[in-house]
C-alpha positions as CSV (number, residue, x, y, z in Angstrom):
1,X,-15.2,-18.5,3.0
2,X,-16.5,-15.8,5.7
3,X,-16.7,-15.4,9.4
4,X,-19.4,-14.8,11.1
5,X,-19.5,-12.0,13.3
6,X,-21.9,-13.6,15.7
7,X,-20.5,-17.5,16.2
8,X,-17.1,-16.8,14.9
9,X,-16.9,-19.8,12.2
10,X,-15.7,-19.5,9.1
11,X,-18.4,-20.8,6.9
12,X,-19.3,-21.0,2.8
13,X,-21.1,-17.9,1.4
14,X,-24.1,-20.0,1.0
15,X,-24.3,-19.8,5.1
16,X,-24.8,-16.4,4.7
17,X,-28.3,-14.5,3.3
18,X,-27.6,-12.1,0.4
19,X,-27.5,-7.9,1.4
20,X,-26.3,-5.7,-1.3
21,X,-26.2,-2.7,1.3
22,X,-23.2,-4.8,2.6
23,X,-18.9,-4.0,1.0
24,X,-18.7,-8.1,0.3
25,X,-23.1,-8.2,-0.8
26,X,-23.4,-10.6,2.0
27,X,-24.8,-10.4,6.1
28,X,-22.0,-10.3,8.7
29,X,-23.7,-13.1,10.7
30,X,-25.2,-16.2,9.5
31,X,-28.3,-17.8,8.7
32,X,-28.0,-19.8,11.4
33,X,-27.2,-16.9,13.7
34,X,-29.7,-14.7,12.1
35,X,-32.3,-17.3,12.6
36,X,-31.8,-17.7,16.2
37,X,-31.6,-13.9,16.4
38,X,-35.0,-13.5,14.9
39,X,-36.7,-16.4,16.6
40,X,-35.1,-14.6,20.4
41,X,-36.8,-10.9,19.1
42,X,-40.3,-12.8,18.5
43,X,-40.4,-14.4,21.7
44,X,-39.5,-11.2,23.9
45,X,-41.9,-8.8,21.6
46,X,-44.8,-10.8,20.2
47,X,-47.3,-7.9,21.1
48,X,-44.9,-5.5,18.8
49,X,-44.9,-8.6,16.0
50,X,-48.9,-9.0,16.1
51,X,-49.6,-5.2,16.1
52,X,-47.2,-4.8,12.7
53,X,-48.3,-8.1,11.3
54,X,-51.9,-6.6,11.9
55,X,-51.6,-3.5,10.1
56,X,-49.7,-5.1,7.3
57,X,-52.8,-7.0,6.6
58,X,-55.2,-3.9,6.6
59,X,-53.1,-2.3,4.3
60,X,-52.4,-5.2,1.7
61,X,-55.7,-7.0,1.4
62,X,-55.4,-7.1,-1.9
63,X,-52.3,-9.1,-1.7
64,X,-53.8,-11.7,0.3
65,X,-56.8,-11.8,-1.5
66,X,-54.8,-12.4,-4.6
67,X,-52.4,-15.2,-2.9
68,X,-55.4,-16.4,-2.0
69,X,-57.1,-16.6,-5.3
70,X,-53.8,-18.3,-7.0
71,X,-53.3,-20.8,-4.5
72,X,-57.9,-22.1,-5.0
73,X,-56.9,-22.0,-8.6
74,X,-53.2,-23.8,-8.4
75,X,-54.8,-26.5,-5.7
76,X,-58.7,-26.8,-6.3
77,X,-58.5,-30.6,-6.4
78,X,-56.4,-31.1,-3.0
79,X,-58.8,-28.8,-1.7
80,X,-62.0,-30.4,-3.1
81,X,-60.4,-33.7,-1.3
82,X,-59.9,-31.9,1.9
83,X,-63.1,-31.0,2.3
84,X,-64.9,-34.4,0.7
85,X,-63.1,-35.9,3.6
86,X,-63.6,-33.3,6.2
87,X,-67.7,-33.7,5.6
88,X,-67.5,-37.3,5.4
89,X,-66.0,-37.1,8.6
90,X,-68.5,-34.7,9.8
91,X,-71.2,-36.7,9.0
92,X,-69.5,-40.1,10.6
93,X,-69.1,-38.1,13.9
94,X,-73.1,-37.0,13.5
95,X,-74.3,-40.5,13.4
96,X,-72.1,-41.5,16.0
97,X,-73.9,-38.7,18.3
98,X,-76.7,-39.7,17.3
99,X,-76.4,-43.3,18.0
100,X,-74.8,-42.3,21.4
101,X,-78.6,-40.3,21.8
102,X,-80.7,-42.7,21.1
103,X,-78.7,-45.2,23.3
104,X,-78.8,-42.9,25.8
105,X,-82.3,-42.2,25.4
106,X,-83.6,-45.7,25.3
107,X,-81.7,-46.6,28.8
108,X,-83.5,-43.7,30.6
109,X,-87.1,-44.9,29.6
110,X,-85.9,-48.4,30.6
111,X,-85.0,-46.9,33.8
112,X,-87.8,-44.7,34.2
113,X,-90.9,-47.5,32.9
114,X,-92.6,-48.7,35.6
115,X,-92.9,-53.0,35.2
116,X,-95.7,-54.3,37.0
């Protein structure tokens, strides 16, 4: 059991994130605590966030393009159905436009044809 510095509970270890820079290899607060803490900094600096978020990804391109690469290859059929369905909606919402045209289409020469 540990107390967090932040709540005050008592609370397992497994409440608390690993830190081997810490005497006990543990954070004084929780995760719970921490969590709020970190959710609180984003909201009152997310120009600070974006701006290190933003160079982090100019500087490891690499990594993303390999994370990238590993997650086509782990998940190529769920994305092959993903985007079978996304162009078979795609196509559904074309006619549908289309159909809405040429309704609106024929009501206008209706409207405009002179009937003697």
């Amino acid at each position: 059991m540990k107390t967090c510095t932040k709540c005050k509970e008592s609370k397992e270890l497994i409440c608390f994130y690993k830190n081997k820079s810490k005497s006990n290899g543990f954070n004084y607060q929780c995760k719970e605590c921490a969590l709020k803490g970190a959710r609180k900094y984003r909201q009152a600096n997310p120009e600070k966030i974006a701006e290190r978020e933003r160079k982090w990804r100019q500087a490891n391109t690499w990594k993303l393009t390999e994370k990238d690469r590993k997650y086509r290859q782990a998940n190529a059929e769920k994305i092959a159905e993903r985007e079978r369905k996304y162009k078979q909606a795609q196509k559904q919402e074309q006619s549908a436009n289309l159909f809405f045209q040429m309704a609106h289409f024929a009501s206008e020469i209706t409207k405009t044809t002179i009937t003697p």
